[in-house]
N, C-alpha and C positions, 0 to 999 in steps of 0.2 A: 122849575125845570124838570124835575122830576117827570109829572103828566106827561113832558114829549118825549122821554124815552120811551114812556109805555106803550106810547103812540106809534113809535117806531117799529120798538118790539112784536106789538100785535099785526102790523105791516108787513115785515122784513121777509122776503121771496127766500133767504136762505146762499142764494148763489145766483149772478145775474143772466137775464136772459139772455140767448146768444146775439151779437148783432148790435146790441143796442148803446155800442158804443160810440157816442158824436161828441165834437169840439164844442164846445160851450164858453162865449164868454157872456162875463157881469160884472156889474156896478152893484155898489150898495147905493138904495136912495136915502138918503138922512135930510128930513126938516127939506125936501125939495131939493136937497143938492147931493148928485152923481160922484161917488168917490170915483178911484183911479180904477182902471179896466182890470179884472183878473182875468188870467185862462185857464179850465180847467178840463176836463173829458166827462161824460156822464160813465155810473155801470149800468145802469139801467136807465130808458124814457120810456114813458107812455103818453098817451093825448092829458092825462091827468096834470103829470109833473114826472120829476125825476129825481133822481138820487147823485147830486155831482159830487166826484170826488176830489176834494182840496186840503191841502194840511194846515188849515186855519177857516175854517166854517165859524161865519157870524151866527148868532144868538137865534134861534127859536122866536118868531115873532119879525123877523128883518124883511124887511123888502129889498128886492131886486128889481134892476133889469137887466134881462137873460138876451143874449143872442146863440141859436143856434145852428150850428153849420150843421143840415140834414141834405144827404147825398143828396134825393129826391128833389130841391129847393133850389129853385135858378137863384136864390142869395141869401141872407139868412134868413131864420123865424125868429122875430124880435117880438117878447113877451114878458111882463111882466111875472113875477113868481113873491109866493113868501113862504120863506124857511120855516116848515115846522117840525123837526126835529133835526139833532143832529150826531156824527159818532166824532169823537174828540178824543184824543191819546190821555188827558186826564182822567176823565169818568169812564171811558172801555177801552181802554189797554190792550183786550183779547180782540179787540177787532180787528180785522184786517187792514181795510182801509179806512182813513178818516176823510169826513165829509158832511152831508146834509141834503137832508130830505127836503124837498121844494115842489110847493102847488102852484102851477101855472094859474094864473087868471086872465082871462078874456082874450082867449084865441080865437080867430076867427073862422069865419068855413074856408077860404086859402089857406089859411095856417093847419088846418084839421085836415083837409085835401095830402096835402105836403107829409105829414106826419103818418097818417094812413096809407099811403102812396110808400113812404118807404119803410113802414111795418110790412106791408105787403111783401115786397122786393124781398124779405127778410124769410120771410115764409114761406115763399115758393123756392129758395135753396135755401133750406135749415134741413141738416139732419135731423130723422125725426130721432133719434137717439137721443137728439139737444135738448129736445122740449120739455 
């Protein structure tokens, strides 16, 4: 568990970009079956993955499926993702928020459309002071 803090570490933007806060929900997949739905907010998205925040972030290695409510999206963007690090009240205390780091896999080009479409939105009113 170790290696994915460092993973983190070496990652971590410091303070989240403005804007890129969306609804997020997910399941954990286990052995082919969908536990119960969580909801949470991302601090940060990119077309990569995201950083959702929750006060109980499964394990480094978990699979999801992710649905995200993005302004830009006549319905959600549903995408799988896998946790690979995470901030937890045990191991960093000094954190702010607790949560976990998560790599989308296999968006599509509507999905990437959508997601670009309202990075965009985000950029043409962002103070540039924000950036």
């Amino acid at each position: 568990m170790a290696e994915s803090k460092r993973e983190r570490r070496g990652h971590f933007r410091g303070k989240a970009r403005p804007g890129r806060r969306v609804e997020v929900r997910y399941r954990i997949i286990e052995h082919g079956i969908l536990s119960d739905e969580q909801r949470a907010y991302t601090k940060n998205i990119g077309v990569g993955g995201a950083f959702i925040i929750t006060p109980d972030p499964p394990a480094p290695g978990t699979v999801l499926q992710i649905a995200l409510q993005v302004p830009a999206a006549t319905r959600p963007i549903e995408v799988r993702g896998d946790v690979r690090w995470i901030v937890d009240a045990e191991d960093d205390a000094d954190e702010r928020e607790q949560g976990m780091g998560v790599k989308f896999a296999g968006l599509d080009v509507e999905q990437l459309m959508a997601l670009n479409e309202y990075f965009g939105s985000l950029t043409s009113t962002m103070d540039h002071d924000e950036a």
